[in-house]
mmJSON file of the N, C-alpha and C atoms, coordinates in Angstrom:
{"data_MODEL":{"atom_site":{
"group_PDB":["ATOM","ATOM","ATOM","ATOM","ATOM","ATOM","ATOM","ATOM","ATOM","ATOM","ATOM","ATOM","ATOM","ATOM","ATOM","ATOM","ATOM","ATOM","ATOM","ATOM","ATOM","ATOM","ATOM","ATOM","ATOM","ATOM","ATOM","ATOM","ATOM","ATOM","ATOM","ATOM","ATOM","ATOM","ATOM","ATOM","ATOM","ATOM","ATOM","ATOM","ATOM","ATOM","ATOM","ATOM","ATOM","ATOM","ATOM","ATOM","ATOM","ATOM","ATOM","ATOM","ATOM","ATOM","ATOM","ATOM","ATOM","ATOM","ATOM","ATOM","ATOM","ATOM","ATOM","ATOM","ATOM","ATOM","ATOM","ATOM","ATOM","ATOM","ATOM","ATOM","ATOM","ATOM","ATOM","ATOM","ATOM","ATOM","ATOM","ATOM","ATOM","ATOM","ATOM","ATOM","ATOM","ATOM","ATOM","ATOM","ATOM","ATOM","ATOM","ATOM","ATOM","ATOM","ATOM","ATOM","ATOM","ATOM","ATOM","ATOM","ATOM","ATOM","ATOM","ATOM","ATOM","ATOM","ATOM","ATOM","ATOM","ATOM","ATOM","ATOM","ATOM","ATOM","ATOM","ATOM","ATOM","ATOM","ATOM","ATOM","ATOM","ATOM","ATOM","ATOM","ATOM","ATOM","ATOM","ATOM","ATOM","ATOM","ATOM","ATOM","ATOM","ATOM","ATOM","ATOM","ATOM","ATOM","ATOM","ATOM","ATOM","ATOM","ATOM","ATOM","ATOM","ATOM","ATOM","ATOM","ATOM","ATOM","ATOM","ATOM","ATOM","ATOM","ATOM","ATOM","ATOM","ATOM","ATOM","ATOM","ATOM","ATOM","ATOM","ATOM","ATOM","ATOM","ATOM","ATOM","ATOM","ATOM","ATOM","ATOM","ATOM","ATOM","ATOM","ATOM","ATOM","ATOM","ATOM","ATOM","ATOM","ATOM","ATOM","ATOM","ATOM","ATOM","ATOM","ATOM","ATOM"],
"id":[1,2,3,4,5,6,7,8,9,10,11,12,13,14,15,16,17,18,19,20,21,22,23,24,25,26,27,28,29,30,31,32,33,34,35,36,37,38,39,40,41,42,43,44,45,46,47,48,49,50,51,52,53,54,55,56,57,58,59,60,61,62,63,64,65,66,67,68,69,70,71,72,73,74,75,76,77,78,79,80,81,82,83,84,85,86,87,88,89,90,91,92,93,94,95,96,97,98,99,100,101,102,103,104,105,106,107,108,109,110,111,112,113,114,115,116,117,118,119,120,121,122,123,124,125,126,127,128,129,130,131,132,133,134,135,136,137,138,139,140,141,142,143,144,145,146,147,148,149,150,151,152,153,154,155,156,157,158,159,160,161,162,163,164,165,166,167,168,169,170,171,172,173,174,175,176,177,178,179,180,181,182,183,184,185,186,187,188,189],
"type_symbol":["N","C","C","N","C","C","N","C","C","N","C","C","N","C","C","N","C","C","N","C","C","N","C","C","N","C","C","N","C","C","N","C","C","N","C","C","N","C","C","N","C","C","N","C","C","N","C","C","N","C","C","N","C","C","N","C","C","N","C","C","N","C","C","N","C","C","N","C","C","N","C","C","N","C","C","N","C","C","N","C","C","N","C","C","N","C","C","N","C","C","N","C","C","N","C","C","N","C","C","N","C","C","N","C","C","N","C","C","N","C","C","N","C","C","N","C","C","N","C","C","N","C","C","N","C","C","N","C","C","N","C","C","N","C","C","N","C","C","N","C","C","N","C","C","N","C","C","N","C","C","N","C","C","N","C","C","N","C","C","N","C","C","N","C","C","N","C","C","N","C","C","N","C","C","N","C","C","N","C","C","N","C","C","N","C","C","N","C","C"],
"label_atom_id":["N","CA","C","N","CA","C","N","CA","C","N","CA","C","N","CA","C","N","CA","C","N","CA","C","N","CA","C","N","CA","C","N","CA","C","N","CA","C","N","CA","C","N","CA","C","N","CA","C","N","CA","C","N","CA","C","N","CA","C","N","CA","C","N","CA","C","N","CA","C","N","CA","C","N","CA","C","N","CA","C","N","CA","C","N","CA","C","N","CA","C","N","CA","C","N","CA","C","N","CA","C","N","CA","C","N","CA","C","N","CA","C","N","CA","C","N","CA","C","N","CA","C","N","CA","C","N","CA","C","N","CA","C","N","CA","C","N","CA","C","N","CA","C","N","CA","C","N","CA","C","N","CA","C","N","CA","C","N","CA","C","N","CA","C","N","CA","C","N","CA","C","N","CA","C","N","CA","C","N","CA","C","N","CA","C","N","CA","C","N","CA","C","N","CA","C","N","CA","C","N","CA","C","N","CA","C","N","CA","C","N","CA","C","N","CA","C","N","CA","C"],
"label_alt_id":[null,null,null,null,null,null,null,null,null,null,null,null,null,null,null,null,null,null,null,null,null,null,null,null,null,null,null,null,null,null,null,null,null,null,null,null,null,null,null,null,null,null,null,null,null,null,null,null,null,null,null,null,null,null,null,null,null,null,null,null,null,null,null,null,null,null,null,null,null,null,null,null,null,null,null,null,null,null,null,null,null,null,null,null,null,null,null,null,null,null,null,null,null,null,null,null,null,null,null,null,null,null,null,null,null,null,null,null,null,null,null,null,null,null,null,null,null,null,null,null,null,null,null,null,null,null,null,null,null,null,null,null,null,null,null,null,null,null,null,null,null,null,null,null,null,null,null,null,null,null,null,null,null,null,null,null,null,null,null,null,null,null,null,null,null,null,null,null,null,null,null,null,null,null,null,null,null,null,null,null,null,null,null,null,null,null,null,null,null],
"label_comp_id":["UNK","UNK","UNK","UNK","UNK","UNK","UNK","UNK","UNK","UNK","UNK","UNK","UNK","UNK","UNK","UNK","UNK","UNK","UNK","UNK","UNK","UNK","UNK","UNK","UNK","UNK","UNK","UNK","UNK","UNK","UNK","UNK","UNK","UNK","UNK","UNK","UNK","UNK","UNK","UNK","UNK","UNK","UNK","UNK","UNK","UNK","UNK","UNK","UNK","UNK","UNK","UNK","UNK","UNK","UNK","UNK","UNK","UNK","UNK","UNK","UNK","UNK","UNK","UNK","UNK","UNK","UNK","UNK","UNK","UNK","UNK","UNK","UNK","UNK","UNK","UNK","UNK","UNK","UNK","UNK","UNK","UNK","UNK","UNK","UNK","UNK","UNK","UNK","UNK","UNK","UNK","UNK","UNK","UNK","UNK","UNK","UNK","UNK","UNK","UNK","UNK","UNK","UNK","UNK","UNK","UNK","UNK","UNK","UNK","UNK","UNK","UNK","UNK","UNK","UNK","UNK","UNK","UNK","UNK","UNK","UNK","UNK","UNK","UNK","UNK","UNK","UNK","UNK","UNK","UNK","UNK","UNK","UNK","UNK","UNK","UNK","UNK","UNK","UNK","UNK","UNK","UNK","UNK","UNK","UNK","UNK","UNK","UNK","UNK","UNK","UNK","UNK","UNK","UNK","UNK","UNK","UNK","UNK","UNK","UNK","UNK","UNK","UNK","UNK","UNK","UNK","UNK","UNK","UNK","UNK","UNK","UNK","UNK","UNK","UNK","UNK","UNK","UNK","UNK","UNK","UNK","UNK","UNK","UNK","UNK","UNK","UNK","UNK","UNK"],
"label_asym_id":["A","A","A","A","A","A","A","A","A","A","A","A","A","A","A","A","A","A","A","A","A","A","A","A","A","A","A","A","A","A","A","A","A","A","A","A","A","A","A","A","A","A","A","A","A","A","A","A","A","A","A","A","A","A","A","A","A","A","A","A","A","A","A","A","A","A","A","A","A","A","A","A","A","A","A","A","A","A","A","A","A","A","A","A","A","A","A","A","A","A","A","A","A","A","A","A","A","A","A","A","A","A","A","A","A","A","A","A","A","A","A","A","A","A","A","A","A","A","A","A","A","A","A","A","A","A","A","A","A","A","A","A","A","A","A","A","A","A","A","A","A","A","A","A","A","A","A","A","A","A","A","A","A","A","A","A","A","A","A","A","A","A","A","A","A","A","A","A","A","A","A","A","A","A","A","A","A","A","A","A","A","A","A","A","A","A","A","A","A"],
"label_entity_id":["1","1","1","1","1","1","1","1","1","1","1","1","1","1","1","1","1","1","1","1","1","1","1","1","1","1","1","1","1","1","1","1","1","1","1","1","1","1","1","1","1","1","1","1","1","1","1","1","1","1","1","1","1","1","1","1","1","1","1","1","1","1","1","1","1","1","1","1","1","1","1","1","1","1","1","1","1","1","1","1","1","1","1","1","1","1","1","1","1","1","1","1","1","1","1","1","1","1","1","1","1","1","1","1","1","1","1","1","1","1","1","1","1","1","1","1","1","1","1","1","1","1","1","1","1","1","1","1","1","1","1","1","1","1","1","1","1","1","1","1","1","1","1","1","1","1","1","1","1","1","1","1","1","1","1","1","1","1","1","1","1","1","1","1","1","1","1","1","1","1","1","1","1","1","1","1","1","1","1","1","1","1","1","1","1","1","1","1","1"],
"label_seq_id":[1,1,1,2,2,2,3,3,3,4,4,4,5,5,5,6,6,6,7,7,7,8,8,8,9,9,9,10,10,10,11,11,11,12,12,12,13,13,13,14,14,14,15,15,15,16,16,16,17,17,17,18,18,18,19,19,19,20,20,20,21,21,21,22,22,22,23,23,23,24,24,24,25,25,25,26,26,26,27,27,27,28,28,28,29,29,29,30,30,30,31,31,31,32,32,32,33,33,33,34,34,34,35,35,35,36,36,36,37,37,37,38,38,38,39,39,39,40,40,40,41,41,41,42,42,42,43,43,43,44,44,44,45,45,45,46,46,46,47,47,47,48,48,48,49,49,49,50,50,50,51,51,51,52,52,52,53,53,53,54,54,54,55,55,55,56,56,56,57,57,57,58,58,58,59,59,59,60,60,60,61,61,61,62,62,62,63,63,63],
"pdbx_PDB_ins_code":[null,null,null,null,null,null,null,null,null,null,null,null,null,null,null,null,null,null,null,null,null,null,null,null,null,null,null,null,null,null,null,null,null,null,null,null,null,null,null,null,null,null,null,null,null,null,null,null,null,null,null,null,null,null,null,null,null,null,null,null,null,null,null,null,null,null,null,null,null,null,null,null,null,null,null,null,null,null,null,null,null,null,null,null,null,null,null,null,null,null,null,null,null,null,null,null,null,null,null,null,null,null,null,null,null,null,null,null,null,null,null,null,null,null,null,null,null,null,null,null,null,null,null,null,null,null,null,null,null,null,null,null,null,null,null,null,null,null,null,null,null,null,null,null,null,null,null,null,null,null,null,null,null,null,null,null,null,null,null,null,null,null,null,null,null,null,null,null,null,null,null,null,null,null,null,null,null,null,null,null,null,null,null,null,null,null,null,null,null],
"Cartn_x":[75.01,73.97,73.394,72.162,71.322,71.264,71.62,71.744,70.685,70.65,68.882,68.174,68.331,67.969,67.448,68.462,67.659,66.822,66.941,66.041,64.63,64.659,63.318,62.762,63.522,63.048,62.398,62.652,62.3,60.81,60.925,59.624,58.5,58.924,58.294,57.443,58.805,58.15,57.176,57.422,56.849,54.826,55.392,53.597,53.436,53.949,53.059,52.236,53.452,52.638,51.286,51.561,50.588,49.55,49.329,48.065,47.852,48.691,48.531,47.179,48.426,47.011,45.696,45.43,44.288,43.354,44.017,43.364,42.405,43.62,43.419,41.789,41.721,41.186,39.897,39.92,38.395,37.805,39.051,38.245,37.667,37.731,37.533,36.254,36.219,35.325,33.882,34.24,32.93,32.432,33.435,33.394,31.837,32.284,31.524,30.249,30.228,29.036,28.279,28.528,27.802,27.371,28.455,27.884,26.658,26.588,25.381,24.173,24.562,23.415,22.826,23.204,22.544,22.531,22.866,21.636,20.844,20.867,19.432,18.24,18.578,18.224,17.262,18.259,17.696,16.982,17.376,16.107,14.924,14.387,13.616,13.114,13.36,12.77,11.844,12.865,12.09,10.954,11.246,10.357,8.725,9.094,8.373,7.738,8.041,7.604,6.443,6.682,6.181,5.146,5.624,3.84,2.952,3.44,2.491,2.084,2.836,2.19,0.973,1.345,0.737,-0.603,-0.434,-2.107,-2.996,-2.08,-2.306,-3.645,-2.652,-3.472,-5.204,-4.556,-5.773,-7.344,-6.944,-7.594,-8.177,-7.852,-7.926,-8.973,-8.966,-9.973,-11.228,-10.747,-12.104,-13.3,-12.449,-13.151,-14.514],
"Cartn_y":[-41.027,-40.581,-39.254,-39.322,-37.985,-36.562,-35.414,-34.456,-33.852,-33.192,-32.723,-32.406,-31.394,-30.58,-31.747,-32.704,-33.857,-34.641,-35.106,-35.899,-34.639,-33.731,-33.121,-32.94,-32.611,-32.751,-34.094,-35.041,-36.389,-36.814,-36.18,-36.215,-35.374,-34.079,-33.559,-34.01,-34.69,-35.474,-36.946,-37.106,-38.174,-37.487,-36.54,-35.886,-35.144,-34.959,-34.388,-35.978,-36.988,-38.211,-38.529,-38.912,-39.071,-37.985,-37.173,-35.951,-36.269,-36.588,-36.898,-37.868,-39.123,-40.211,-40.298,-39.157,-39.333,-38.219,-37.343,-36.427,-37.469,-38.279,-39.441,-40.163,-40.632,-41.496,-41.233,-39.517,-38.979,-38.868,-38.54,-38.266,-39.351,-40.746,-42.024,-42.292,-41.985,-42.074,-41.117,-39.906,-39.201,-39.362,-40.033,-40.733,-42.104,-42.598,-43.976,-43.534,-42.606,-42.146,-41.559,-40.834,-40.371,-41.377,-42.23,-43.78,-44.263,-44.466,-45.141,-43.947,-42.893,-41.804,-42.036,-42.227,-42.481,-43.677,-44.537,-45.858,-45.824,-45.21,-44.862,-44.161,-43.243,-42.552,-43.604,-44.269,-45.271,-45.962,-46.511,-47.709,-47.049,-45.258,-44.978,-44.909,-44.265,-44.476,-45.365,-46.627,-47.953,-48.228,-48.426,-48.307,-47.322,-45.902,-45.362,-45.535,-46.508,-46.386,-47.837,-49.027,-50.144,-49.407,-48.149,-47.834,-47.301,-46.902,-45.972,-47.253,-48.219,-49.303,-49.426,-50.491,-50.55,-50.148,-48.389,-47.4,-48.017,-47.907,-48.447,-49.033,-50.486,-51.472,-51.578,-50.951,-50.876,-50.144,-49.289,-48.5,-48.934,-49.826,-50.747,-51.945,-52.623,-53.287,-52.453,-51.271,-50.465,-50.82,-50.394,-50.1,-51.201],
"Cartn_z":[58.74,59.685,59.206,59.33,59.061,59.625,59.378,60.379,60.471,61.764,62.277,61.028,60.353,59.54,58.346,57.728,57.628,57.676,58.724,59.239,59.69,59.885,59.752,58.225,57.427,55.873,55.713,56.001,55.805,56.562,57.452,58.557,57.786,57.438,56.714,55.193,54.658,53.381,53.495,54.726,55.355,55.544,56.305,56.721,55.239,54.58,53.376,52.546,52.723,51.868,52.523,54.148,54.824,54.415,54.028,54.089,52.544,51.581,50.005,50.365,51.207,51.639,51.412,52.767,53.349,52.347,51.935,50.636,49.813,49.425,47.886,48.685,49.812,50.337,50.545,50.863,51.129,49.978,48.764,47.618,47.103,47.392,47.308,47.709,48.888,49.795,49.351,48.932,48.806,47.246,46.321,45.277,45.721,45.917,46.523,47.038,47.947,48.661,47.217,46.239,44.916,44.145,44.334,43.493,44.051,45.57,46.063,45.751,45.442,45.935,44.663,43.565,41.908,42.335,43.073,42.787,43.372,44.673,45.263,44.563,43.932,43.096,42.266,40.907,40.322,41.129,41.858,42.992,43.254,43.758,43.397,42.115,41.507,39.954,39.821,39.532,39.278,40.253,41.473,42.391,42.202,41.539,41.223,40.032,39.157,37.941,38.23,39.466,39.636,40.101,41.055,41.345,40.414,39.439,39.152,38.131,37.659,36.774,37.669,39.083,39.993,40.549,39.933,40.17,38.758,37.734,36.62,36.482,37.384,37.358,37.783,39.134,40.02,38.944,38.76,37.843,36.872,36.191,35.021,35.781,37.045,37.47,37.586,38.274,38.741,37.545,36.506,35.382,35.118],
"occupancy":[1.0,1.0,1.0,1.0,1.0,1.0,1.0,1.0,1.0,1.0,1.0,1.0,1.0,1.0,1.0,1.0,1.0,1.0,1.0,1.0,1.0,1.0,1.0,1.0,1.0,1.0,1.0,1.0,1.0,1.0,1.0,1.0,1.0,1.0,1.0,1.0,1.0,1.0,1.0,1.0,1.0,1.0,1.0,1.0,1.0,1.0,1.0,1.0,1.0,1.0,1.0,1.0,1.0,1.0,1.0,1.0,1.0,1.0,1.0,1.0,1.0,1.0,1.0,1.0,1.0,1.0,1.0,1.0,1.0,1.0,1.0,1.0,1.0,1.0,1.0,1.0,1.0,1.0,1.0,1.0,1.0,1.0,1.0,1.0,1.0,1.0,1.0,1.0,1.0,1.0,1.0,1.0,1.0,1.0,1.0,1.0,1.0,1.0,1.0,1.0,1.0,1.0,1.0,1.0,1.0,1.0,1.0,1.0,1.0,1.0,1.0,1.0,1.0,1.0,1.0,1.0,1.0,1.0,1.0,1.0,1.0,1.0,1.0,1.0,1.0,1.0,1.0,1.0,1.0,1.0,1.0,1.0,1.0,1.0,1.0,1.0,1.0,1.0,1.0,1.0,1.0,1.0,1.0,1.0,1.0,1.0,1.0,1.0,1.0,1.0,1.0,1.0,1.0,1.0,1.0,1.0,1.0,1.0,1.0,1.0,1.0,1.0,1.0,1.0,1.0,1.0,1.0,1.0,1.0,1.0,1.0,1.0,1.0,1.0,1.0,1.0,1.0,1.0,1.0,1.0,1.0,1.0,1.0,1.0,1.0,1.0,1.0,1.0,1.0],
"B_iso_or_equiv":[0.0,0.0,0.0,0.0,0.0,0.0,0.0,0.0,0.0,0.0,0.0,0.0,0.0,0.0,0.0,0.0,0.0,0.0,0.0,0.0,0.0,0.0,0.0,0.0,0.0,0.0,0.0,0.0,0.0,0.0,0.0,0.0,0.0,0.0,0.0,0.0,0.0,0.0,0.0,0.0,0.0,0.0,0.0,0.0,0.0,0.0,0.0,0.0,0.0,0.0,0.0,0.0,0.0,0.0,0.0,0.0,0.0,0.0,0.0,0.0,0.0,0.0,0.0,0.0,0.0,0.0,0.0,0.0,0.0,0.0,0.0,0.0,0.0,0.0,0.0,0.0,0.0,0.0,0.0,0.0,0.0,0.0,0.0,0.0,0.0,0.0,0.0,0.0,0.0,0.0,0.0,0.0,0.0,0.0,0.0,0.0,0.0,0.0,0.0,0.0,0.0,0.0,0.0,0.0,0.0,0.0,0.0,0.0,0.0,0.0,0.0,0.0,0.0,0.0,0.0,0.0,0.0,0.0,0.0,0.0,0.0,0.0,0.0,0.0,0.0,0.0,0.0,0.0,0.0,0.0,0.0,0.0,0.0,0.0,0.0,0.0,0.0,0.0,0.0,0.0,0.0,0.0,0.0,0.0,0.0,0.0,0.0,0.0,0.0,0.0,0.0,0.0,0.0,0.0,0.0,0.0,0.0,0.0,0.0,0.0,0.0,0.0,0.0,0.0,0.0,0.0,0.0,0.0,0.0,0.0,0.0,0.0,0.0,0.0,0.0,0.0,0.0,0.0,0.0,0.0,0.0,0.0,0.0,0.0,0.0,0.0,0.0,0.0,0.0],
"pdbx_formal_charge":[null,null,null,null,null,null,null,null,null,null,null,null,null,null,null,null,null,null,null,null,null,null,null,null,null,null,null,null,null,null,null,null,null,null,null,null,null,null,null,null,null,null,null,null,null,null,null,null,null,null,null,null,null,null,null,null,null,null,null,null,null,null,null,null,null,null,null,null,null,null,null,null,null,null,null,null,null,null,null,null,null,null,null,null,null,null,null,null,null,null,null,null,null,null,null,null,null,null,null,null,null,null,null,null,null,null,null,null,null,null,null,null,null,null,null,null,null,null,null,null,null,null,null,null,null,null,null,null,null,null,null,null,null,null,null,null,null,null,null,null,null,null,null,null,null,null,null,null,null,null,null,null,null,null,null,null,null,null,null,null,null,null,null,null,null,null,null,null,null,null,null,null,null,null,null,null,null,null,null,null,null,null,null,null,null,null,null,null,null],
"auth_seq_id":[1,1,1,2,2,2,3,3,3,4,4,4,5,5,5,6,6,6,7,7,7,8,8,8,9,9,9,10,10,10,11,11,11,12,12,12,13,13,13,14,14,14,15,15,15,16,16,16,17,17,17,18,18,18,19,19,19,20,20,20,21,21,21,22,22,22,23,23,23,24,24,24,25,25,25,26,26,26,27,27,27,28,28,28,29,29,29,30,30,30,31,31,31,32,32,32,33,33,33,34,34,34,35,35,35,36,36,36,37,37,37,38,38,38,39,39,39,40,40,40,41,41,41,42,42,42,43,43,43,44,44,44,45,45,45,46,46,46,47,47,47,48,48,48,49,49,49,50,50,50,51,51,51,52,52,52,53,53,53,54,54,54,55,55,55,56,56,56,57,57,57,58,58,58,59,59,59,60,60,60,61,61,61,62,62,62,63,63,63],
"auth_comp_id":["UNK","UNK","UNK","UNK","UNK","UNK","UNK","UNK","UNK","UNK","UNK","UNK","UNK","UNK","UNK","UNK","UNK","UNK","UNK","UNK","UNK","UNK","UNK","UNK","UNK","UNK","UNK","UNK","UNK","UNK","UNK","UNK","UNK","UNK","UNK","UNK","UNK","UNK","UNK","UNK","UNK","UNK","UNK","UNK","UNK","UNK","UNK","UNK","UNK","UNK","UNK","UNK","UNK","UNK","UNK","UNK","UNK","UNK","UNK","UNK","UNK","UNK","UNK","UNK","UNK","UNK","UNK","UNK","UNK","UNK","UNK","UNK","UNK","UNK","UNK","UNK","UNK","UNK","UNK","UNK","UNK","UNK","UNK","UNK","UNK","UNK","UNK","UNK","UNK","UNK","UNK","UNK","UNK","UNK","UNK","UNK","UNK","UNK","UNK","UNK","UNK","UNK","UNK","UNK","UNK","UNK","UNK","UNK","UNK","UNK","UNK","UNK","UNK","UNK","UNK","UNK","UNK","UNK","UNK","UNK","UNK","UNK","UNK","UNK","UNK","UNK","UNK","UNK","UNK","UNK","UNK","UNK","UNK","UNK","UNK","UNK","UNK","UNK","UNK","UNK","UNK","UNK","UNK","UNK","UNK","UNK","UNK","UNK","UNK","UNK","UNK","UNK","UNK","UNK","UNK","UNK","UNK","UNK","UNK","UNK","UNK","UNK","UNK","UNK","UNK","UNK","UNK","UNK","UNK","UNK","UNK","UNK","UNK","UNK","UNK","UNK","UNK","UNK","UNK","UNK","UNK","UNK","UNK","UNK","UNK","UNK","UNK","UNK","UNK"],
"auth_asym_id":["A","A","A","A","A","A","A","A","A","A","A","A","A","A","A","A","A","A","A","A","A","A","A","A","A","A","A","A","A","A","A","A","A","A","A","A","A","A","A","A","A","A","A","A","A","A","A","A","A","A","A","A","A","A","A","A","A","A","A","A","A","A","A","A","A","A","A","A","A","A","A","A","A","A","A","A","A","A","A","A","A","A","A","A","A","A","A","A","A","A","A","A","A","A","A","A","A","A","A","A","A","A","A","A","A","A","A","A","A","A","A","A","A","A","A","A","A","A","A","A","A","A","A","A","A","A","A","A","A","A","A","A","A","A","A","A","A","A","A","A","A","A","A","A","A","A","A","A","A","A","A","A","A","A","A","A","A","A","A","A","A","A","A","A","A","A","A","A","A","A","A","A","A","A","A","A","A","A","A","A","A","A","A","A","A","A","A","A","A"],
"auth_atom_id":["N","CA","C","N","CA","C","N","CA","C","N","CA","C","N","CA","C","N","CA","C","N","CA","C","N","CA","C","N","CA","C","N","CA","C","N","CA","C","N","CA","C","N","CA","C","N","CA","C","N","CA","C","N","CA","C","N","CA","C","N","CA","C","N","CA","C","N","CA","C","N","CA","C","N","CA","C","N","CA","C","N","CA","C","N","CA","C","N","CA","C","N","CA","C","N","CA","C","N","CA","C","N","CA","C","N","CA","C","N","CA","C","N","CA","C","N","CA","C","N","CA","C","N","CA","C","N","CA","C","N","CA","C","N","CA","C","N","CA","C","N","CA","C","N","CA","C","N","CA","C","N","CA","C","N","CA","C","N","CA","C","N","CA","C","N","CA","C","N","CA","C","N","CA","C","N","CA","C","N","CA","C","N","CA","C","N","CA","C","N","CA","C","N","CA","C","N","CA","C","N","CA","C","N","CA","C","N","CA","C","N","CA","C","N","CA","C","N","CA","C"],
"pdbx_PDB_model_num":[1,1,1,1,1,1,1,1,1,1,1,1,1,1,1,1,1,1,1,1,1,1,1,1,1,1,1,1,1,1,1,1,1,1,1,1,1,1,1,1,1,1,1,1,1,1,1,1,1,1,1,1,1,1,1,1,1,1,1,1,1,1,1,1,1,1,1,1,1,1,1,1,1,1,1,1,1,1,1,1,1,1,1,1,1,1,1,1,1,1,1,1,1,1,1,1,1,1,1,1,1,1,1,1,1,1,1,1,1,1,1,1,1,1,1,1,1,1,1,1,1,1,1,1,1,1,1,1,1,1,1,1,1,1,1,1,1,1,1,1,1,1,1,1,1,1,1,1,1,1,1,1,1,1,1,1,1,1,1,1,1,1,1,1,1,1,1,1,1,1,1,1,1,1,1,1,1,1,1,1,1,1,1,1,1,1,1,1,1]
}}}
């Protein structure tokens, strides 16, 4: 059987993993959120590059 002093070390090593956890998890998390933010990014781009073909074009009928 575990004596107090024990079993609080254990609790303890217990809430440090738990906080390792959730550390690991955010860093995960705000990982992912940077990923989408450069593809958004890219999705403008491209997006921006169809328009300006796009003005391009228009321009090219005027003519």
């Amino acid at each position: 059987k575990l004596s107090m002093r024990e079993r609080e070390r254990e609790r303890e090593r217990e809430r440090e993993r738990e906080r390792e956890r959730e550390r690991e998890r955010r860093e995960r998390e705000r990982e992912r959120e940077r990923e989408r933010e450069r593809e958004r990014e890219r999705e403008r781009e491209r997006e921006g590059w169809c328009l300006c073909a796009e003005r391009e074009r228009e321009r090219e009928r005027e003519r």
